[in-house]
C-alpha positions, -999 to 999 in steps of 0.1 A, spaced: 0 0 0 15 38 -9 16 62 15 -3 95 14 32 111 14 40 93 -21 10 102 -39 5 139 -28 44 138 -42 32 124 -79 3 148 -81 25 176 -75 51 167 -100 22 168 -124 7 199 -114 45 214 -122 47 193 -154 13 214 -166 28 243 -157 64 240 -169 44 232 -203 18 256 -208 45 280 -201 67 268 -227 39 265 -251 33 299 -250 65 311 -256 66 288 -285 38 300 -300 51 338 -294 81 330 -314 56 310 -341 39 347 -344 71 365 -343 86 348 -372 53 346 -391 50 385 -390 91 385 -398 84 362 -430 52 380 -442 75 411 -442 102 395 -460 75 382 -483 66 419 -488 99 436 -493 107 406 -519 79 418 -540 82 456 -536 121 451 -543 112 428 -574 84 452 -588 104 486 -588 132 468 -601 114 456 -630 97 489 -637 128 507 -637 143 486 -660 108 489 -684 114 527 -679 147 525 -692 135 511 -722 116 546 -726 130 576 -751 113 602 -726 100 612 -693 64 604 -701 67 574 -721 94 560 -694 64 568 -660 38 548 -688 63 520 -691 71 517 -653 36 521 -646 26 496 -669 50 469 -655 33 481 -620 3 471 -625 14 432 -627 20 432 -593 -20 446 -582 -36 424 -556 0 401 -550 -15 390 -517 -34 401 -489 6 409 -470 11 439 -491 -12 464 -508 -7 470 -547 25 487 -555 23 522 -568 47 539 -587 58 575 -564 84 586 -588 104 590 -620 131 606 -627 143 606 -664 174 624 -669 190 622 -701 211 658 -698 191 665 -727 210 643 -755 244 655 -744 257 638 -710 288 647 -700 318 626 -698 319 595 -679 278 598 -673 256 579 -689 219 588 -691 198 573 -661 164 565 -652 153 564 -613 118 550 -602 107 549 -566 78 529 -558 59 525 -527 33 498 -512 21 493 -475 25 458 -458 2 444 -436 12 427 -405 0 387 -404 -6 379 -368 -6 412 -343 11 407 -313 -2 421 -280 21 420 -252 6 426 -219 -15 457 -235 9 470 -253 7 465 -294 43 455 -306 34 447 -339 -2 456 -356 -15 473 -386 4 479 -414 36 497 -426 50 512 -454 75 501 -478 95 517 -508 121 511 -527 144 529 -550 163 515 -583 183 535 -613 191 522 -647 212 536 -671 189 544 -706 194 521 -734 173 534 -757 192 556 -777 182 580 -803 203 564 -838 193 594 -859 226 614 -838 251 586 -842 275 582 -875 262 547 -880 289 533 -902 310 546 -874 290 522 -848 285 491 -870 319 495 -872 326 492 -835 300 464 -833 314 443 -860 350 448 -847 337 435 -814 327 400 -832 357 397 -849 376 403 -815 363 364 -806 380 348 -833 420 348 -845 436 364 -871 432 373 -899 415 406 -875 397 432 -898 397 454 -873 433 456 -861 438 477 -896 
């Protein structure tokens, strides 16, 4: 037969044992909602980065200011309604600056396009009253690209198919055409 001593002994260890694991259950599941809020906004700055880089590389294709904003806002508008983590990106601004035909030396002409969006956060988390991470937030993003559409009409064009087809012959040996 057990003594009272014994059994009072066992229910104690598994009154601690429910203890011990409700508290570590909820610190697991506050690092859970920790990194769920971390990887939505990872999520979100993936897709922001990945849609102003592509419109500033579709405004780069542009041969002006307003046809490179209607190129970058084109590409834009592929990224509307990504996900419920971020709102649709927008683009804030462009910047074509193509020193007016004549850049000087050792600039080439550039586009800039800043875009903007505003990420929501998954899974709020509430901390004894206090809110350390609820609503949303904004994101942007900034990327520049050189222009490479270039105007042909002010270039000696036997003097650049010259250039071009020198570059070709530069892959094989001699006889060189170009070393002339």
């Amino acid at each position: 037969m057990k003594s009272k001593r014994a059994v009072r002994t066992r229910r104690s260890n598994r009154g601690t044992t429910l203890i011990d694991l409700s508290i570590a259950c909820m610190v697991i599941i506050g690092f859970a909602i920790t990194a769920l809020d971390f990887g939505g906004a990872m999520m979100a700055f993936g897709i922001t980065d990945r849609a102003c880089r592509d419109a500033a590389r579709a405004a780069a294709q542009g041969s002006s200011s307003t046809e490179a904003k209607r190129l970058a806002t084109a590409v834009i508008k592929s990224y509307a309604n990504t996900s419920g983590v971020l709102s649709s990106p927008q683009v804030d601004t462009v910047t074509f600056n193509d020193f007016g035909g004549h850049p000087p030396d050792g600039v080439s002409p550039f586009v800039t396009v800043t875009t903007s969006a505003r990420a929501t956060v998954l899974a709020p988390l509430n901390l004894f009253g206090h809110d350390l991470l609820s609503g949303n937030f904004p994101m942007r993003k900034t990327y520049t690209f050189p222009i490479v559409k270039l105007d042909v009409r002010s270039y000696n064009l036997k003097e650049v198919s010259a250039i071009y087809s020198c570059d070709i012959y530069s892959f094989y040996p001699s006889p060189d055409p170009c070393s002339k």
